[in-house]
KELUMTI-319070 format. One record per atom (N, C-alpha, C, O, CB): residue in one letter; z, y, x. Coordinates in steps of 0.05 Angstrom, whole numbers, plus 32768, in hexadecimal, padded with zeros to 4 digits. Glycine has a CB too. Layout:
AZYX;...
REM end
This chain:
X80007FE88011;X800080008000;X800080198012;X801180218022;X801980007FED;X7FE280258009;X7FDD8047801D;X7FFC805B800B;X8002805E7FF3;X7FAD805E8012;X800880638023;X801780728026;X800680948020;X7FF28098802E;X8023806A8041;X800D80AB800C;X7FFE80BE8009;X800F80D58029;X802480D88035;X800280C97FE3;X7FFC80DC802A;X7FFB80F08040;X8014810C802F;X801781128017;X7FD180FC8048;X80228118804B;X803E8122803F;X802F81418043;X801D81478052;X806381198054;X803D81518030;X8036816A802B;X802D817C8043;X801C818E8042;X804A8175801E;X803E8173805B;X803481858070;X80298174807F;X803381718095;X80488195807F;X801181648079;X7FFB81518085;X7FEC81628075;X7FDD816D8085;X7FF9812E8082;X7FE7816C805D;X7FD78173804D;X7FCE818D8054;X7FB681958055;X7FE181708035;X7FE9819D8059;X7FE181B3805C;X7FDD81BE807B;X7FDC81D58081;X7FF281C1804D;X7FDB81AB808B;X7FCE81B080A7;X7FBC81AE80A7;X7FAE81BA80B7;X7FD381A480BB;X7FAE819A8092;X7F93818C8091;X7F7E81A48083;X7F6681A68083;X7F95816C807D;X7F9081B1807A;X7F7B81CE805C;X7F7D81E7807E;X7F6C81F78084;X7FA281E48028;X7F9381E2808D;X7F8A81FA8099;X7F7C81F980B3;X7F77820B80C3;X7F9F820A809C;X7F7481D780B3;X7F6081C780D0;X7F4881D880BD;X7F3D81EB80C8;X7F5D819580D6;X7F4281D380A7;X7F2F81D28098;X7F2381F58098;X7F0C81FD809B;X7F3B81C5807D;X7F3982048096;X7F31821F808A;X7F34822D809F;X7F2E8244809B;X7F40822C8073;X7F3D822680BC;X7F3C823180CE;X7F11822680E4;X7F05823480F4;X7F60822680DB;X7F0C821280DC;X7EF3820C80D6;X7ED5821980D3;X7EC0821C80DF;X7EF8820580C6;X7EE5822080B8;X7EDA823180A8;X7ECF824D80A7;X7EB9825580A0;X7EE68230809A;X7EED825E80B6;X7EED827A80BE;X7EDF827680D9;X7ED9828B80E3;X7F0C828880BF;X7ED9825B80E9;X7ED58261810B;X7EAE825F80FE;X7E9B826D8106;X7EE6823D812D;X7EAE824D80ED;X7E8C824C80E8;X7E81826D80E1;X7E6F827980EC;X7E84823480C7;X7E8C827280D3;X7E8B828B80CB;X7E7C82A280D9;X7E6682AC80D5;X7EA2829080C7;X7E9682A880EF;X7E9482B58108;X7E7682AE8116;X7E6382B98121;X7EAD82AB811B;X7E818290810C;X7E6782868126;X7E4B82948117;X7E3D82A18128;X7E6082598129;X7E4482948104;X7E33829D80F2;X7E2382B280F0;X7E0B82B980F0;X7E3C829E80E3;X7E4382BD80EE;X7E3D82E180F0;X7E3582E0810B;X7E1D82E2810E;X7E5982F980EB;X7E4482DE8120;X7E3D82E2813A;X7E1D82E48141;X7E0E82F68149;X7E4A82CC8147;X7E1982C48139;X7DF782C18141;X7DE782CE8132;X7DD282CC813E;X7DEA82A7813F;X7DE382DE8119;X7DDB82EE8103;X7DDA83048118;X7DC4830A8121;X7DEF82F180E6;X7DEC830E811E;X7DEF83268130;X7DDB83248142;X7DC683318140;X7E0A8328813F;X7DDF83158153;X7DD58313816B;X7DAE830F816D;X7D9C8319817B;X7DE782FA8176;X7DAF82F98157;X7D9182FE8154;X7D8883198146;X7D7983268154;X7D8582E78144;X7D8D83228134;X7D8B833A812A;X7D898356813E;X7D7D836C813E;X7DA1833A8119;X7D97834A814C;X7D9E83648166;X7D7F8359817C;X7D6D836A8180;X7DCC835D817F;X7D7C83408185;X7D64833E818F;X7D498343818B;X7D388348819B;X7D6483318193;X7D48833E816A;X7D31833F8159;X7D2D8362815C;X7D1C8369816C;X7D3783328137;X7D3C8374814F;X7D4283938153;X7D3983A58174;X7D3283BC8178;X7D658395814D;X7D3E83938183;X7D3C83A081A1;X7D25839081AB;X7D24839081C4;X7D5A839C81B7;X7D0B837E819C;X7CF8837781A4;X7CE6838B8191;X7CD183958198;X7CF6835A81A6;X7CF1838E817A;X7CE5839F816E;X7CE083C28179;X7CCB83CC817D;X7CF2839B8157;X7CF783CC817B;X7CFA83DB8189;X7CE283DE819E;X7CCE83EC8199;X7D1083D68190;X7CE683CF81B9;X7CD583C681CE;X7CBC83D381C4;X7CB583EA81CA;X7CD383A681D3;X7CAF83C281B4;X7C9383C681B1;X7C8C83D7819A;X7C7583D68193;X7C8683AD81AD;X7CA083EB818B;X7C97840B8181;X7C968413819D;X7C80841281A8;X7CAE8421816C;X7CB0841C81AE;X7CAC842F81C4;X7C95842781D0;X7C84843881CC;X7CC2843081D8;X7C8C841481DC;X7C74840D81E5;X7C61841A81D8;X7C5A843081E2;X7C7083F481E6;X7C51840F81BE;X7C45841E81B3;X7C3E844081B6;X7C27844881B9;X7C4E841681A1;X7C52844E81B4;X7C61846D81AC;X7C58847381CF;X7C4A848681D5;X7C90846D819F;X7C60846581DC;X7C5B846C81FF;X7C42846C8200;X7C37847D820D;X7C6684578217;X7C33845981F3;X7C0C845881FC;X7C08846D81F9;X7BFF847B820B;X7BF3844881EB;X7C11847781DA;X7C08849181C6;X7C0784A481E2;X7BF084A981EA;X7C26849D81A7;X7C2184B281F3;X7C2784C48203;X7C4284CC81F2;X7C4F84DE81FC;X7C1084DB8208;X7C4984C381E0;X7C6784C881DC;X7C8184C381F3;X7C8084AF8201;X7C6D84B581C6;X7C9584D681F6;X7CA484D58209;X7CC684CD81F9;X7CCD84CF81E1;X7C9F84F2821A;X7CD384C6820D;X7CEB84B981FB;X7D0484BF8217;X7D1C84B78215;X7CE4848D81F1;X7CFB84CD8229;X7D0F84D48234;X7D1C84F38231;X7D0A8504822F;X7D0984CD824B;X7D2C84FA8231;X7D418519822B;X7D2B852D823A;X7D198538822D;X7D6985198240;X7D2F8533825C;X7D2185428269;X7D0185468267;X7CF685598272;X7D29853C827E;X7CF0852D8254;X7CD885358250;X7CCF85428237;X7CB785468233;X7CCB85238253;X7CE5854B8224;X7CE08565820F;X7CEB8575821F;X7CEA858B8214;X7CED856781F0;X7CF885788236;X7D07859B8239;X7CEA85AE823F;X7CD385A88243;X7D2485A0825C;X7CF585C1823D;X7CE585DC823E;X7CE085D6825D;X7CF085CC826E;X7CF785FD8235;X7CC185E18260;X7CBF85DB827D;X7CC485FA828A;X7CBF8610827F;X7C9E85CD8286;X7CCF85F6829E;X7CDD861482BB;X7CC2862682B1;X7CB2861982A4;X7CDC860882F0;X7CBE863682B4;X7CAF864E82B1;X7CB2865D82D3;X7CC8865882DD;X7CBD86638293;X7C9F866C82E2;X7CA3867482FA;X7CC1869082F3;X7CC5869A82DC;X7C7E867F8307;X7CD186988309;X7CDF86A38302;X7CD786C58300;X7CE686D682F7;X7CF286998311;X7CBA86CB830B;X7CBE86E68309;X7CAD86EF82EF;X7CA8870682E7;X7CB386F58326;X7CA586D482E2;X7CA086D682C1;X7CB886D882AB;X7CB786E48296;X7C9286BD82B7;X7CCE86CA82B8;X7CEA86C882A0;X7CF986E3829D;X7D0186F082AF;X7D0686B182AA;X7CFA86E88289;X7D0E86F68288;X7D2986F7828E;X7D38870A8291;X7D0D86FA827A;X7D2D86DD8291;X7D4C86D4828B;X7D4D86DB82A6;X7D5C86EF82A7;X7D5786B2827F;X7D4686D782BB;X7D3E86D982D9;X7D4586ED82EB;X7D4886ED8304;X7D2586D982DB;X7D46870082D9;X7D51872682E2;X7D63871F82F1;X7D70870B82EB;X7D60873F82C9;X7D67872D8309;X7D7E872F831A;X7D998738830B;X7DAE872D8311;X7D778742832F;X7D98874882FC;X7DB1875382E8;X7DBB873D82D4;X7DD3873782D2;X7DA5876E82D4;X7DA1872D82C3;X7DB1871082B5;X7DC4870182C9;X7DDB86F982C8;X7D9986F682AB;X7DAF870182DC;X7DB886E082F0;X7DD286E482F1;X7DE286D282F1;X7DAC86DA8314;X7DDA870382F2;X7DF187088307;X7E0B870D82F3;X7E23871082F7;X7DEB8726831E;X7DFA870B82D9;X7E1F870A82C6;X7E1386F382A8;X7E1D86F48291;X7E2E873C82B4;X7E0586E882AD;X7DFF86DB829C;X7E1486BB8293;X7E2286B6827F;X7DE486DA82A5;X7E0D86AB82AC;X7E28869C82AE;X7E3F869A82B8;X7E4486A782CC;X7E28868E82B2;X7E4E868D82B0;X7E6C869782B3;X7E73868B82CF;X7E81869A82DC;X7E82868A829A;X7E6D867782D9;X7E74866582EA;X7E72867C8303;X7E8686818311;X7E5F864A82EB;X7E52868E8308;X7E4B869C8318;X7E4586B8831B;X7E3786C3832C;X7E3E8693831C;X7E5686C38305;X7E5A86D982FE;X7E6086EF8316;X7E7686F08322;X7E6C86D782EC;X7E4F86FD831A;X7E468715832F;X7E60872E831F;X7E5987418310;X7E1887208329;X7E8087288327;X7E868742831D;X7E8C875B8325;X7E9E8769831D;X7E9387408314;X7E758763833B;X7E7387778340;X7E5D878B832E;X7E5E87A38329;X7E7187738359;X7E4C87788327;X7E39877D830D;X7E41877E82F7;X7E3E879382EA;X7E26876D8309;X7E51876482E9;X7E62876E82D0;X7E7C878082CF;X7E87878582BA;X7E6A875982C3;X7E82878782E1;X7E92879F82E8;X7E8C87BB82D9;X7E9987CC82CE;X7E8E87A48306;X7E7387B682DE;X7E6987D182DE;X7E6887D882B6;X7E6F87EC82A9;X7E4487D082F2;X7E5C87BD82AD;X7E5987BD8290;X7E7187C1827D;X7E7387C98266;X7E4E87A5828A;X7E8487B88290;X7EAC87BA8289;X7EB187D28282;X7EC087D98270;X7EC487B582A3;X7EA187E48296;X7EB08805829C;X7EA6880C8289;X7EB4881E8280;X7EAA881B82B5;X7E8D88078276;X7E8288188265;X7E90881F8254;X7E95880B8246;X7E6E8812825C;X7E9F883B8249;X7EAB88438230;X7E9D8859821E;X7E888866821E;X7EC6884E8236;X7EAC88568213;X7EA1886F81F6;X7E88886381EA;X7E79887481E1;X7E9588958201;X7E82884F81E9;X7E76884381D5;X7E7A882C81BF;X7E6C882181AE;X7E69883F81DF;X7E92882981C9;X7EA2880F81B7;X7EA3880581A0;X7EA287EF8196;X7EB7881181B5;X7EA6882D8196;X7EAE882A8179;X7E9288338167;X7E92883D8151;X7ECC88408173;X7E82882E8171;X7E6A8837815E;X7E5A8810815A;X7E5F87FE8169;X7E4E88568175;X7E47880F8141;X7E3C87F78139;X7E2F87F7814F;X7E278808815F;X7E2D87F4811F;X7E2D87D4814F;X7E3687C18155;X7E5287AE8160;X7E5A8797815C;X7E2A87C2815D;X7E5B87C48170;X7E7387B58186;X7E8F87BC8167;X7EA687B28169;X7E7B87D181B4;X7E8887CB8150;X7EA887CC8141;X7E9287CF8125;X7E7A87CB8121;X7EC687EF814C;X7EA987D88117;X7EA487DC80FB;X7EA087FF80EE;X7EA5880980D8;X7EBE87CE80ED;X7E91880B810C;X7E958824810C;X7E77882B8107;X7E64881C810C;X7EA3882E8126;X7E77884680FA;X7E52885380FD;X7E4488498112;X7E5088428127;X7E4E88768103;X7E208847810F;X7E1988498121;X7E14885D812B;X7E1D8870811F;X7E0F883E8121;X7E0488658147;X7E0D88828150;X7DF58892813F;X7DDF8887813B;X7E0C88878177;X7DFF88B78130;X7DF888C98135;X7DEB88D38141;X7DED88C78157;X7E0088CE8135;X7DDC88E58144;X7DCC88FA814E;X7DE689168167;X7DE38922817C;X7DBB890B8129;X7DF58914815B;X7E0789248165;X7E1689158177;X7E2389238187;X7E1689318152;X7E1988F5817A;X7E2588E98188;X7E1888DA819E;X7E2188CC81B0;X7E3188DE817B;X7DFD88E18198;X7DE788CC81A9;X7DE588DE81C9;X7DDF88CF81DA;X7DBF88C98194;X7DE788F081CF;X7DE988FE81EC;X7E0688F081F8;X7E0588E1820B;X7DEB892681E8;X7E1E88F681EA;X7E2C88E381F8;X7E2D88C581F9;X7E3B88B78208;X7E3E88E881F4;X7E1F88BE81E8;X7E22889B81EB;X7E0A889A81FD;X7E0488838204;X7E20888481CA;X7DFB88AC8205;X7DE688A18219;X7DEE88A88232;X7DE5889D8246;X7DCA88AB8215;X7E0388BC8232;X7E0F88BD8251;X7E2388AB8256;X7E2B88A6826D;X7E1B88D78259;X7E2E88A0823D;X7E3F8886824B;X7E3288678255;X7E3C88558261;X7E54887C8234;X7E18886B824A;X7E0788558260;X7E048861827B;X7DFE8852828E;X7DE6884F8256;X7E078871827E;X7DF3887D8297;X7E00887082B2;X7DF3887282C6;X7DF288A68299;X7E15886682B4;X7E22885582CC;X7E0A883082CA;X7E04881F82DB;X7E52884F82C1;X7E04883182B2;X7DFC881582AF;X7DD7881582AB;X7DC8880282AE;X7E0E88078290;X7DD0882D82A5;X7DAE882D82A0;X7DA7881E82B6;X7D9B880A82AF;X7D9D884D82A0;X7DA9882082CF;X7D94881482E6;X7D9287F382D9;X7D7F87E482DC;X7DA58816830E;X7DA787EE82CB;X7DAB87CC82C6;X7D9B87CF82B1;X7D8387C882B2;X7DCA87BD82BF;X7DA887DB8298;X7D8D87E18281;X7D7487DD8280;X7D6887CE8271;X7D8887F6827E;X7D6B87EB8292;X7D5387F78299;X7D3F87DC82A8;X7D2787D982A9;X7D5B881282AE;X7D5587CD82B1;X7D4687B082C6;X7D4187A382A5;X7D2B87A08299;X7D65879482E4;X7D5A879F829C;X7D48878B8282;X7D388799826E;X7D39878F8258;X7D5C8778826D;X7D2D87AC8271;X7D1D87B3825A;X7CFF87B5826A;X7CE987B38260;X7D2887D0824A;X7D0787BA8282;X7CED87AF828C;X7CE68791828C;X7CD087888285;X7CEC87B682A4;X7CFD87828297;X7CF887608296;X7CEE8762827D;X7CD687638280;X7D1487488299;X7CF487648264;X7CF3875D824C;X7CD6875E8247;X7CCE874D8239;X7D04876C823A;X7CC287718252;X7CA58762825B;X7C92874C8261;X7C7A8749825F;X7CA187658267;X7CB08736826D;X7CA48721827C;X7C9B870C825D;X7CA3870C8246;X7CBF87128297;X7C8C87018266;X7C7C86F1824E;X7C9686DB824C;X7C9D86DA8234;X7C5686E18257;X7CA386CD825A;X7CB386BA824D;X7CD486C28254;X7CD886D9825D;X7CAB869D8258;X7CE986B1824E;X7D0086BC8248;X7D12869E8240;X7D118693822A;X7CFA86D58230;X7D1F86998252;X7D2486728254;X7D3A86798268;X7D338685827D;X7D0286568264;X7D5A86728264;X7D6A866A826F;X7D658655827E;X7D5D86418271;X7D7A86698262;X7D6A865382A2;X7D66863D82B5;X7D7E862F82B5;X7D93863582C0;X7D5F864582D0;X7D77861482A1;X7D8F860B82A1;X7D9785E882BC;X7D8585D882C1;X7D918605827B;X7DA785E582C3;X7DB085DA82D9;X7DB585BC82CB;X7DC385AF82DA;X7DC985EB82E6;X7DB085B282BA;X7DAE859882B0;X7D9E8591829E;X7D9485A48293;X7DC2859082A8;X7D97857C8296;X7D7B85728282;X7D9585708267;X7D8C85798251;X7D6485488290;X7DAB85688265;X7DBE856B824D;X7DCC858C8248;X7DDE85988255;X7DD885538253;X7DC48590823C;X7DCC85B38229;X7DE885B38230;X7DF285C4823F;X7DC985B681FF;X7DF8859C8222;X7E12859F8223;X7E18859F823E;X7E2985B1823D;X7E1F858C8215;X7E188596825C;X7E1E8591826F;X7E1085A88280;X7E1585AA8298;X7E1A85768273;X7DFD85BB8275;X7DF385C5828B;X7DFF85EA8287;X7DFC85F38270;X7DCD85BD828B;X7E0A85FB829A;X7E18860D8298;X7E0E861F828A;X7DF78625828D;X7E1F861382AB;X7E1F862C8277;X7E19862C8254;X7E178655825A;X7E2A86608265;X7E41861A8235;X7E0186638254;X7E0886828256;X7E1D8688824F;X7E2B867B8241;X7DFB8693824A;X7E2386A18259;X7E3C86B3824C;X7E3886BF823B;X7E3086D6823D;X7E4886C58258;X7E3C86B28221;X7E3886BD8200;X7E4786E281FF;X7E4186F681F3;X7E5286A081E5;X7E5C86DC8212;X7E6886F78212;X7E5D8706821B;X7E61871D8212;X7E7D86FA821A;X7E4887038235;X7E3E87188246;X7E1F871B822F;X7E14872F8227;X7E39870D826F;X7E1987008229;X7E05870C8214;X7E02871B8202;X7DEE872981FF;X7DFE8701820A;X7E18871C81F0;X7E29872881DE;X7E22874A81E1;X7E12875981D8;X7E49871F81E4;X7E3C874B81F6;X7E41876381FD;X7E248771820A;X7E258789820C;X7E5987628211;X7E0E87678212;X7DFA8775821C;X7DE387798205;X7DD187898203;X7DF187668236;X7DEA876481F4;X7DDA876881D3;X7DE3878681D2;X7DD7879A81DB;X7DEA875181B1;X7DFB878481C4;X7E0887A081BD;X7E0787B881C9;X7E0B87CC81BB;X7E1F879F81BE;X7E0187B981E5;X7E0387D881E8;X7DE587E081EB;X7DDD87F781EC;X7E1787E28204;X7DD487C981ED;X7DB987DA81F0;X7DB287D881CD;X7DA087E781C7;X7D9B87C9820C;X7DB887CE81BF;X7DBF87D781A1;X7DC387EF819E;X7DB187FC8191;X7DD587CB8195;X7DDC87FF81A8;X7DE9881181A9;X7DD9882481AF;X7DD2883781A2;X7DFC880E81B4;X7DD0881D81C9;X7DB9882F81D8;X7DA4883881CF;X7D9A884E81D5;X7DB0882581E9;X7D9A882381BD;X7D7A881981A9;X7D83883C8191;X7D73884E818A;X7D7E87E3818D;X7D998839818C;X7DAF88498179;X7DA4885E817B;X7D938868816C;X7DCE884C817F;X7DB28869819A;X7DBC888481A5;X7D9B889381A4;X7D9788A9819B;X7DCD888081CA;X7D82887D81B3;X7D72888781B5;X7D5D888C819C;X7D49889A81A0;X7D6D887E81C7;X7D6288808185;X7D5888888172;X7D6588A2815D;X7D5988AF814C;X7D5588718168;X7D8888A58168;X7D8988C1815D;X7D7A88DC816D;X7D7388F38168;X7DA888C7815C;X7D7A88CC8180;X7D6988E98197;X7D4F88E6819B;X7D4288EF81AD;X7D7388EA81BA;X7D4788D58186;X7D2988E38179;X7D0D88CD8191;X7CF488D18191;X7D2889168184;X7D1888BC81A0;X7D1088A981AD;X7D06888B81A4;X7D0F887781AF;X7D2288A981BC;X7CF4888A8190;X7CF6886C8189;X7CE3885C819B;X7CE288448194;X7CF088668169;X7CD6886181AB;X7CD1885A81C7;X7CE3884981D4;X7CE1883281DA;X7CD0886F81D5;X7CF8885C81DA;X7D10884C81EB;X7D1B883981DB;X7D1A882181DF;X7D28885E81F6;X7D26884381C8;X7D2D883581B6;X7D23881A81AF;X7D35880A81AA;X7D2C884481A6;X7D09881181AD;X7CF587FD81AA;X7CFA87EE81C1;X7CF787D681C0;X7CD7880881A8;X7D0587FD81D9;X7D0187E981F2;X7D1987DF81F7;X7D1C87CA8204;X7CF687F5820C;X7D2D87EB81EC;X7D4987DE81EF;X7D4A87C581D3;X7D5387AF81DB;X7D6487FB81EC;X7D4287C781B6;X7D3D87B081AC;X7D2D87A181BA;X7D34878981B7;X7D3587B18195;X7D1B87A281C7;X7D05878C81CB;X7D18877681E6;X7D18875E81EA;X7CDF879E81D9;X7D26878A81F4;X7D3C877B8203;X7D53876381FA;X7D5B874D8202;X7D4B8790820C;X7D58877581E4;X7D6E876181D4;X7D5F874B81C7;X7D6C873781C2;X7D80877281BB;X7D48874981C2;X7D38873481B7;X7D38871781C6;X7D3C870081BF;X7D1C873E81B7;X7D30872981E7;X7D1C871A81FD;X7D40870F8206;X7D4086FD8217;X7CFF8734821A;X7D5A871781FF;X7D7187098204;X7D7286F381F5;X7D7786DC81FE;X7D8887188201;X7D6A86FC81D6;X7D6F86E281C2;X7D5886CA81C8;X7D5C86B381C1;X7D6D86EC819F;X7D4286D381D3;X7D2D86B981DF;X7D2D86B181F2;X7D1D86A081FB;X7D1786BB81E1;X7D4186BD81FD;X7D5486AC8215;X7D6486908213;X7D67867D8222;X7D6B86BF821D;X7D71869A81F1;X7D7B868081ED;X7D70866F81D8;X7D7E866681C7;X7D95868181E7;X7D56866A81D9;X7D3E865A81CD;X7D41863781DD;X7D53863081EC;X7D1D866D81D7;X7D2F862B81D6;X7D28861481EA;X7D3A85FE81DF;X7D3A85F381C9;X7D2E861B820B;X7D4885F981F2;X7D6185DE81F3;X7D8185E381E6;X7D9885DB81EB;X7D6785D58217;X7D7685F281D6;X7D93860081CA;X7DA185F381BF;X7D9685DE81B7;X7D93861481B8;X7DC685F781B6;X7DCF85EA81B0;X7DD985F08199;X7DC986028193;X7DD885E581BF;X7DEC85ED8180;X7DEE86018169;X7DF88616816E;X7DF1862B8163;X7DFC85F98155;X7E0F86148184;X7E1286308188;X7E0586478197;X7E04865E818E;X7E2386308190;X7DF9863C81B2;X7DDD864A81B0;X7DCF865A819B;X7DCF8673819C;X7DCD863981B2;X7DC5864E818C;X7DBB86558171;X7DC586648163;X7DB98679815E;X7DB986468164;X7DDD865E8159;X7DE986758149;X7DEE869A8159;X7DF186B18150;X7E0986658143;X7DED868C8176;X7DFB86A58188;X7DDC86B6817F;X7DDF86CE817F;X7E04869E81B4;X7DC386AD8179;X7DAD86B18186;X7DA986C6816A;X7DAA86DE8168;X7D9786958191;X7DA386B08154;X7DAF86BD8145;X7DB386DB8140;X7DA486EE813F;X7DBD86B58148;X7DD186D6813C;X7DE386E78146;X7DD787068154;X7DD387198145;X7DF386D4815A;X7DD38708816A;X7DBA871A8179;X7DA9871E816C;X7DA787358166;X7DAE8711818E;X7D96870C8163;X7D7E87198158;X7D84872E8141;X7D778743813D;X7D6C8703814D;X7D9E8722812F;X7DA28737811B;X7DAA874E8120;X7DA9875E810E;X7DB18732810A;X7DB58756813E;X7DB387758146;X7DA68784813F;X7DAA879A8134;X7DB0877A8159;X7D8D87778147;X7D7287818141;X7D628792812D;X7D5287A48130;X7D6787708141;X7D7087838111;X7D64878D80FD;X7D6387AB80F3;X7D5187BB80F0;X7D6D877F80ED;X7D8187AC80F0;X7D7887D080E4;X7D7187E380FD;X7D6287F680F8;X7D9887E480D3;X7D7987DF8118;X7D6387E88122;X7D4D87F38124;X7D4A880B8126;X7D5F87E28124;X7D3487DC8123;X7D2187C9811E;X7D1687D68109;X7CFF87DD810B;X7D2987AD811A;X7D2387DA80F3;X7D1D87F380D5;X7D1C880C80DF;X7D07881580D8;X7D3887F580BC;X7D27881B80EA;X7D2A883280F5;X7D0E88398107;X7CFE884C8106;X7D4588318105;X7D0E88258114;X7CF4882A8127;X7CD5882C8120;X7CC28837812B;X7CF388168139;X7CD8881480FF;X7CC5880E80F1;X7CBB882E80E5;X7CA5883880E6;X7CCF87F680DD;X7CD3883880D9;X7CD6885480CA;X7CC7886B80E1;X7CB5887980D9;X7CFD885B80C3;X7CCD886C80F4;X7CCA887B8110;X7CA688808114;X7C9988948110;X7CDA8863812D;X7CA1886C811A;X7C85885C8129;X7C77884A8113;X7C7F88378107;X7C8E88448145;X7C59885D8114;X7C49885180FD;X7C388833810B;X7C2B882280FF;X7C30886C80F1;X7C3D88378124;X7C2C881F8136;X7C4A881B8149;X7C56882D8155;X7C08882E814C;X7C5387F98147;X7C6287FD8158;X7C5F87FE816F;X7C4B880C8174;X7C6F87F38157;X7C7087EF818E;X7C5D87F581A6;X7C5D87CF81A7;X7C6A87C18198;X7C6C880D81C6;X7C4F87C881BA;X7C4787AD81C2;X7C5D87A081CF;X7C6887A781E4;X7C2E87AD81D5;X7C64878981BE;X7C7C877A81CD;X7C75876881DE;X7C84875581E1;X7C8E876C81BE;X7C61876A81EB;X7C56875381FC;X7C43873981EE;X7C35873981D9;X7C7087468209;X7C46872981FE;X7C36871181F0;X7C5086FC81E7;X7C5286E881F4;X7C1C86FF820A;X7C5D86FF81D9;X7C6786FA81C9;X7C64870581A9;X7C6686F78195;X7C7786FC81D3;X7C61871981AB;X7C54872B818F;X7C378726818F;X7C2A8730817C;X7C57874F8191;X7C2A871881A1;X7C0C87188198;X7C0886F28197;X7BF686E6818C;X7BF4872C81B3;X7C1B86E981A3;X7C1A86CE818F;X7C2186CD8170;X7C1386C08160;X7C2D86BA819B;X7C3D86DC8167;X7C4A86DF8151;X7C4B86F98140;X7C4F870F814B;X7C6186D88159;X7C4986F88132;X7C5187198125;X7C7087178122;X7C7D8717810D;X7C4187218101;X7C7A8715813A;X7C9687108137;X7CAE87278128;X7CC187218119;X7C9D870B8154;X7CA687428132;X7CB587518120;X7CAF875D810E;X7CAF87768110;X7CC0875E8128;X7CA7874F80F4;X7C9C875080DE;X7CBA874D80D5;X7CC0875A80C1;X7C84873C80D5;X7CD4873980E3;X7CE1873680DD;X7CF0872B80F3;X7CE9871480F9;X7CDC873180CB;X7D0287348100;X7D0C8727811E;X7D2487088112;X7D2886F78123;X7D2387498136;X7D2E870580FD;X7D3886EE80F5;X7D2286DB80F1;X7D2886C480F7;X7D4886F180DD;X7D0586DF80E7;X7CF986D080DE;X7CE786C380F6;X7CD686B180F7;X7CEE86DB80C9;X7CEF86CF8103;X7CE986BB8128;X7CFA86A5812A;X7CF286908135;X7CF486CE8148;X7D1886A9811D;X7D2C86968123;X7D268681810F;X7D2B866A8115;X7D4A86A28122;X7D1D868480FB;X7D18866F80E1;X7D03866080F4;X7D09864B8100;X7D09867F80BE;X7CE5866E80F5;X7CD786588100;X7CD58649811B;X7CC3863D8125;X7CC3865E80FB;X7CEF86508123;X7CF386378145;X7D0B862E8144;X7D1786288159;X7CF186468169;X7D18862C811F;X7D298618812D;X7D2C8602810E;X7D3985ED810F;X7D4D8629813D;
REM end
């Protein structure tokens, strides 16, 4: 007479069983995976292949913007180079931009008027320590291109401008763009926006969001400006070949819509 198997024979035997069960499982999934993952990366294989015959590229550094010679960039000016990034900041040059006062409180840099007619003789003598610098980028601002030289093929890793030195150099030739349109100059005036432009297409290319927003940001200096000058000058003057690829200041934001 068979003896029945005792409760904890039984229940070693359900968890020989279900421990089994859960290892097939694994095993299952596992190999599911694994072919799935081989099948996917042969597939793979032979799009890129394909996409490579085409002349498609799939590495980072073969979309970047290609170097432009330097006495075409704008970005290139001896005055950018020298306060542009932070790492190598020339401050005997941004020194000079520090000292500038009595223009603080007028639009852009606060929430103050922009300048008057009655105020524009002195806000143009408080550049007058800084015009020679001025005066370099509104000439650079000629150069047909305008491309930060950046020191790595990754955006994030490669040394990032000084949003602040950009900032602050938006603003006072803003200011300036200002002074010289109360004093009956929209000439000058035209050449100090076209500067602040050729800053914001500086940060074009490999940008990052904040990039962008900074760029942005700058271009909207521009605008009432930009109206003022329009009002001024029945023909404006030639912004280079950039204005004769684009009718770009038809609207200086609507440059930023279509490149990004």
């Amino acid at each position: 007479m068979n003896t029945p198997p005792s409760f904890s024979h039984r229940c070693w035997r359900a968890v020989r069983r279900l421990v089994f069960a859960c290892a097939t499982l694994v095993t299952l999934v596992t190999l599911f995976y694994v072919i799935e993952n081989w099948r996917g990366r042969r597939a793979w294989e032979r799009y890129k292949a394909d996409l490579t015959a085409r002349g498609e590229r799939f590495d980072l550094p073969g979309y970047a913007a290609p170097a432009v010679p330097p006495e075409q960039n704008f970005a290139e000016t001896p005055v950018l180079k020298a306060i542009t990034y932070k790492a190598r900041t020339d401050m005997s040059v941004w020194s000079k931009f520090e000292s500038v006062r009595g223009v603080q409180s007028y639009a852009p840099m606060s929430d103050g008027p922009i300048v008057g007619k009655e105020d524009a003789p002195a806000v143009l003598a408080a550049f007058k320590e800084i015009e020679p610098e001025l005066d370099e980028l509104r000439m650079a601002a000629k150069r047909p291109y305008a491309q930060f030289i950046r020191n790595h093929t990754n955006a994030f890793l490669a040394d990032v401008p000084s949003f602040i030195a950009l900032r602050k150099l938006s603003q006072f030739l803003t200011i300036h763009a200002y002074a010289e349109l109360a004093s009956d100059h929209p000439d000058r005036a035209f050449d100090d926006i076209r500067a602040v432009q050729r800053l914001a297409d500086s940060l074009g290319g490999q940008s990052t969001l904040v990039e962008a927003m900074i760029r942005v940001a700058i271009l909207g200096l521009t605008l009432q400006p930009f109206e003022h000058i329009s009002q001024e000058c029945c023909i404006l003057p030639d912004l280079g070949p950039a204005s004769r690829t684009r009718a770009r200041f038809e609207s200086p934001l609507s440059a930023v819509a279509q490149q990004t």
